[in-house]
C-alpha positions in Angstrom: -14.7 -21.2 27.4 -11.0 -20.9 25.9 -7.8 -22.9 26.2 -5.4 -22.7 28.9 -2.3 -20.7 28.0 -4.2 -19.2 24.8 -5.0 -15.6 25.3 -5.9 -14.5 22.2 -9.1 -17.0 22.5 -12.4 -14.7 23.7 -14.9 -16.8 24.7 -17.7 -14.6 25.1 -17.1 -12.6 22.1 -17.1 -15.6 20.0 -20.2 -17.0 21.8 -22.2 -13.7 21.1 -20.7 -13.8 17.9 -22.1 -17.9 17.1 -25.3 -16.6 18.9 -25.8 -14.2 16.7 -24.9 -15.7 13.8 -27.7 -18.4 14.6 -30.3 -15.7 15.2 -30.1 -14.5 11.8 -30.0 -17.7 10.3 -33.1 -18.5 12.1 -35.1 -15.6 11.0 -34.0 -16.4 7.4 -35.4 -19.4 7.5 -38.9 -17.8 8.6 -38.4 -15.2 6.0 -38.4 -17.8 3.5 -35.8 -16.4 1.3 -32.0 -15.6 1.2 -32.6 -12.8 -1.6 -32.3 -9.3 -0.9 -32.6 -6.2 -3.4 -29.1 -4.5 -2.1 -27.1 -4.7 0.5 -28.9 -2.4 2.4 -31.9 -3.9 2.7 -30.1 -7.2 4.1 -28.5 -4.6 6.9 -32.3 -3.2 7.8 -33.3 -6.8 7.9 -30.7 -8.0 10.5 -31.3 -5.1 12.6 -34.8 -4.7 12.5 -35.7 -8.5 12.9 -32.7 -9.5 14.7 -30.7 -7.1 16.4 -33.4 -5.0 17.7 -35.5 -8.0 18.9 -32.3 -9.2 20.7 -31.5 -6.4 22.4 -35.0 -5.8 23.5 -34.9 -8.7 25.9 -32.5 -6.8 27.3 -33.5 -3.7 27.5 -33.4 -3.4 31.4 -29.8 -4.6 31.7 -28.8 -1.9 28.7 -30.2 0.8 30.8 -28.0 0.2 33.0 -24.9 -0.2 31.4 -25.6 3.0 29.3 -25.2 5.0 33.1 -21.4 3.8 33.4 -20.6 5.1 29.6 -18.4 7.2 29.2 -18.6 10.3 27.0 -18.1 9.8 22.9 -15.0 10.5 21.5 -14.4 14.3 20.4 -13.5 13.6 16.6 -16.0 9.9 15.1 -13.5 7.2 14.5 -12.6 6.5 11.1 -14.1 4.2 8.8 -11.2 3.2 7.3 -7.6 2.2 7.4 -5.6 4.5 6.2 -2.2 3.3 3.7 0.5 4.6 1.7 2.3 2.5 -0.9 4.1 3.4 -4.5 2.1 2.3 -7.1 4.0 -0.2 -9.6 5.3 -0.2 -13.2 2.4 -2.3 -14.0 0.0 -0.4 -12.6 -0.3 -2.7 -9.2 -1.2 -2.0 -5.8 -0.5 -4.5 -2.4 -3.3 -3.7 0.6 -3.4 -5.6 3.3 -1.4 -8.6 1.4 -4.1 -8.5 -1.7 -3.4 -7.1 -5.0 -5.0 -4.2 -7.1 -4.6 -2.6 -10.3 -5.5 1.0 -10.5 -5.3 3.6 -13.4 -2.2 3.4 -15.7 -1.8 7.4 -15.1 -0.6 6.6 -11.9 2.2 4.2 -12.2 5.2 4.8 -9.8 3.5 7.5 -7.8 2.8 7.3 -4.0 -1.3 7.1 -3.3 -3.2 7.2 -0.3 -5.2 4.2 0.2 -8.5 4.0 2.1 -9.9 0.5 3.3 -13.4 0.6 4.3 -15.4 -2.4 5.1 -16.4 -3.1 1.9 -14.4 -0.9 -0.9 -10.9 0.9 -1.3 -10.7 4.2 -2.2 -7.5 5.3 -4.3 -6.3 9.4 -3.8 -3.5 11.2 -5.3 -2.7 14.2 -3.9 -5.8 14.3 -1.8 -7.9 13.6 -5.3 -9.9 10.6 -5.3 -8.6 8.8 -8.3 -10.0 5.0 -8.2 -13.2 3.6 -5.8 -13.2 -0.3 -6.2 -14.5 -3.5 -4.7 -12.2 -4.8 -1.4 -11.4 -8.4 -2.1 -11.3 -11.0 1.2 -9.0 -13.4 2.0 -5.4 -13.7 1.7 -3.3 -13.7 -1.5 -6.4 -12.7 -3.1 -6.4 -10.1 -6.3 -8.5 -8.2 -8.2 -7.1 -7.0 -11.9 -8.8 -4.6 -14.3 -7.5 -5.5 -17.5 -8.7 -1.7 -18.3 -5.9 -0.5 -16.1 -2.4 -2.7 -17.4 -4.2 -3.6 -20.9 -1.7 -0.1 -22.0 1.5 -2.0 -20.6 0.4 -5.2 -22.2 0.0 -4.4 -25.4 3.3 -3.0 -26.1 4.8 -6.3 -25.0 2.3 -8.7 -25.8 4.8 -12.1 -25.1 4.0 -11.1 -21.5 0.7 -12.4 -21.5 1.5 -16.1 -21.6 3.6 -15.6 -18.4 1.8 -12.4 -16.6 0.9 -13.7 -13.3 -2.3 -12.7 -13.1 -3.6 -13.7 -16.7 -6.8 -15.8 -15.5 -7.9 -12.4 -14.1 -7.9 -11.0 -18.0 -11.2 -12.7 -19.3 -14.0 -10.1 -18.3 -16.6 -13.0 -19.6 -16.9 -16.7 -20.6 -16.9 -15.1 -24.2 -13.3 -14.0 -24.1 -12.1 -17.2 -22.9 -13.5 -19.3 -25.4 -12.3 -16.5 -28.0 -8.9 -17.3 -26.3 -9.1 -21.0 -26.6 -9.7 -20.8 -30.1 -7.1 -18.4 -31.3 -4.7 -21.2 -29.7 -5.9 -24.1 -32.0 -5.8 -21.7 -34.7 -3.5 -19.5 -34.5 -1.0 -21.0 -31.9 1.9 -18.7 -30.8 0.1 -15.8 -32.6 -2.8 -16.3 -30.4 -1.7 -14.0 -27.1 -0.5 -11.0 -29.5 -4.0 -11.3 -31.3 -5.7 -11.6 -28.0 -4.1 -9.0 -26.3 -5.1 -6.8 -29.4 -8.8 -7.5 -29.6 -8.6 -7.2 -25.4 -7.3 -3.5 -25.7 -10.3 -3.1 -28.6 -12.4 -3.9 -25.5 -11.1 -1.7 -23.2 -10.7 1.8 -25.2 -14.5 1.0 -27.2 -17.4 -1.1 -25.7 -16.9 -4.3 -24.4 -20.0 -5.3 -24.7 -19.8 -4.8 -28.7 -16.6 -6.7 -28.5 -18.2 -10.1 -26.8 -21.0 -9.4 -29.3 -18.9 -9.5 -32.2 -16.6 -12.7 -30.8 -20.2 -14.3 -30.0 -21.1 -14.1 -33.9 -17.3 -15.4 -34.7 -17.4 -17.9 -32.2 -20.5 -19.5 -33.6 -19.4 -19.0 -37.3 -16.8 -21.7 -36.1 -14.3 -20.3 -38.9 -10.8 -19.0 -38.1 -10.6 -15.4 -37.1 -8.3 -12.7 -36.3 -7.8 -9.0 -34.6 -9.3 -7.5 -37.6 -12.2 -9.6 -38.2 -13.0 -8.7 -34.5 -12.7 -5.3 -34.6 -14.4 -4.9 -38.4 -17.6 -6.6 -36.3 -17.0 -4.4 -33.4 -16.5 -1.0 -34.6 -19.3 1.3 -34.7 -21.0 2.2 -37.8 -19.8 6.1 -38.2 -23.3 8.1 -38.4 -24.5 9.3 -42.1 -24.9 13.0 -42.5 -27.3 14.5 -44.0 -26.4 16.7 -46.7 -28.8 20.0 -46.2 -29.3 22.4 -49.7 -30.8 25.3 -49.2 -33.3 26.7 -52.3 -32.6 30.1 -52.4 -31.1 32.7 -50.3 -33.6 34.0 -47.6 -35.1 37.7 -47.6 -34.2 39.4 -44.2 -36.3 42.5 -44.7 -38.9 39.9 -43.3 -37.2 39.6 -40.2 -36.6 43.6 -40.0 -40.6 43.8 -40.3 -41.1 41.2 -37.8 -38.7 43.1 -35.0 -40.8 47.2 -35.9 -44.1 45.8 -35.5 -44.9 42.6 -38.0 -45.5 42.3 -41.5 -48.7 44.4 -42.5 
């Protein structure tokens, strides 16, 4: 049923829709568990247990609806929504009213966007250049710091007013890293931040939370360079080789006209 006056409304598309959507939640429920490996397996499940068992009910009345089909298209429909839009100074892309960062190498070009259900796909000049999680819901972002971490660092004052600077913590480690630079190091704090963020981004980051971890607990004052001292991979030790004595190559000759006798 819909409103009077409202034709947008579809009320048997969102009652198949509802219906549906309580199907699957029913056979959850018998399943015994929400959890699925991947994606994937979640899709088999809802069409295997679900969708097929559905539709089986109905087989007779799909029969014949499948006689009035018309033929397929000649070309499949595309899986995506196709856009074009200038990339930004500071590296940021608007899809669909949500915001992206991509590579730094392509500021102020044009791209080619692909929106699939799930991901966006970034090509310059038909070369596929980024592939990154879609984000739902309007307004909503989602910031590398890897991609404008180049931008920021030459103007590190930016941070404290950069729009998007609760997206710039990759972990609960950085944050409280953050926090504390403030109480000790107050206006220095962002420039020293910003630094040991860049560390992140052109090393590991892993060794990065690893070494603010050890700080962290330490509970002394620290800075950039205590950060990346920690941080910075030990460089490999050489070994030096000596070699006793220059080797005979008549035993090599020997070797190649029959072996040594």
């Amino acid at each position: 049923m819909t409103n009077r006056a409202s034709p947008h409304e579809n009320g048997v598309a969102e009652q198949a829709h509802y219906r549906l959507k309580s199907a699957i939640a029913q056979a959850l429920i018998l399943r015994g568990s929400r959890d699925f490996s991947t994606p994937e397996a979640y899709l088999a499940f809802v069409r295997d247990e679900v969708v097929e068992k559905r539709n089986r009910r109905a087989q007779a009345e799909l029969d014949e609806e499948r006689r009035y089909l018309a033929p397929l298209p000649p070309a499949p429909v595309p899986e995506y929504t196709t856009y074009r839009t200038r990339v930004s100074k500071w590296s940021i892309i608007r899809i669909a009213r949500k915001t992206y960062t991509v590579p730094a190498r392509l500021k102020e070009l044009e791209v080619e966007v692909r929106q699939y259900a799930d991901n966006l796909e970034v090509y310059y000049k038909d070369k596929l250049m980024e592939k990154m999680e879609r984000v739902h819901g309007v307004g909503e972002a989602r910031i590398d710091y890897r991609h404008i971490i180049h931008s920021l660092v030459r103007k590190p004052g930016a941070f404290a007013r950069y729009r998007y600077r609760e997206y710039l913590f990759p972990t609960q480690t950085f944050r409280l890293a953050y926090e504390a630079l403030c109480r000790w190091r107050g206006e220095r704090a962002d420039v020293e931040y910003v630094r040991i963020l860049y560390l992140a981004a052109t090393t590991m980051e892993s060794e990065v939370e690893r070494a603010l971890s050890l700080l962290l607990e330490s509970g002394r004052p620290f800075d950039y360079l205590q950060v990346r001292d920690l941080a910075s991979p030990v460089a490999p030790q050489v070994p030096r080789l000596t070699l006793l004595g220059v080797p005979d190559l008549k035993v090599y000759d020997a070797l190649l006209v029959g072996g040594v006798r």
